[in-house]
C-alpha positions in Angstrom: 66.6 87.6 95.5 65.8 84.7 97.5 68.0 82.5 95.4 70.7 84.5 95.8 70.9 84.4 99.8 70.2 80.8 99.2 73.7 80.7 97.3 75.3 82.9 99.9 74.5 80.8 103.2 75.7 77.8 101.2 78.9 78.7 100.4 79.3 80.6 103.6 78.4 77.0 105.4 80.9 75.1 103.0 83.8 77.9 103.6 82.8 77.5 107.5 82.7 73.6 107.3 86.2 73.8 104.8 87.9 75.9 108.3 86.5 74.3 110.7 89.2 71.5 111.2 92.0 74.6 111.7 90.4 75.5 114.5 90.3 73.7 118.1 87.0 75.6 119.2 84.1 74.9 117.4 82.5 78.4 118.5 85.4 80.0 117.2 85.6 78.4 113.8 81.4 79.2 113.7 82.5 82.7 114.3 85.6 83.0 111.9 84.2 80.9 109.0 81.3 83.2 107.8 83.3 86.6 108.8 86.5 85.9 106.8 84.3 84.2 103.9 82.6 87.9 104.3 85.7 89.8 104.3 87.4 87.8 101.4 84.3 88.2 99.3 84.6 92.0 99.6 88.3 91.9 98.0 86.8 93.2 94.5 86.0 96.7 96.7 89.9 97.0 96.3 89.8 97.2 92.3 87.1 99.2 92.0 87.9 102.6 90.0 84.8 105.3 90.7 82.2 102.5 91.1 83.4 100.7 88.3 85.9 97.7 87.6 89.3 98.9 86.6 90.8 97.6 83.4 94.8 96.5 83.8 96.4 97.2 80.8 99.8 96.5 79.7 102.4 99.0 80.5 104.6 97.7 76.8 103.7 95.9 74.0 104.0 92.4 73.7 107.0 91.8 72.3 106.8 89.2 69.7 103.6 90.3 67.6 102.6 87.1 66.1 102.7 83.8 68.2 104.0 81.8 66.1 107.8 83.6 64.9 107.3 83.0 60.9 110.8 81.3 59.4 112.9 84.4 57.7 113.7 83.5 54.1 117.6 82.1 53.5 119.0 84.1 51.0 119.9 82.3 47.9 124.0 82.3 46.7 
């Protein structure tokens, strides 16, 4: 568990450091950095079906069913 919230405050610290030049004060980009790192790594709340991921499926078939089209035989005269 530890190594996890190891992993977390790094790449919160490397998402702040990555912002920090679009900002003018540094207290703001501080404050910013790890809350929209936060809010963008809570995105996957949006696909979420029950708990559970949702599975996108096609709405039609693909239309070509091999992916290589195989040459049609000429007909012989």
């Amino acid at each position: 568990m530890l190594v996890l919230f190891i992993l977390f405050a790094l790449a919160s610290l490397a998402f702040a450091l990555a912002l920090s030049p679009f900002f003018k004060n540094a207290r703001v980009g501080a404050f910013l950095g790890p809350l929209l790192f936060f809010l963008s790594s809570q995105l996957y709340n949006l696909f979420l079906d029950k708990g559970r991921l949702q599975q996108v499926t096609p709405t039609h078939p693909h239309p070509h069913p091999h992916p290589h089209p195989q040459p049609q035989p000429q007909p012989q005269p």
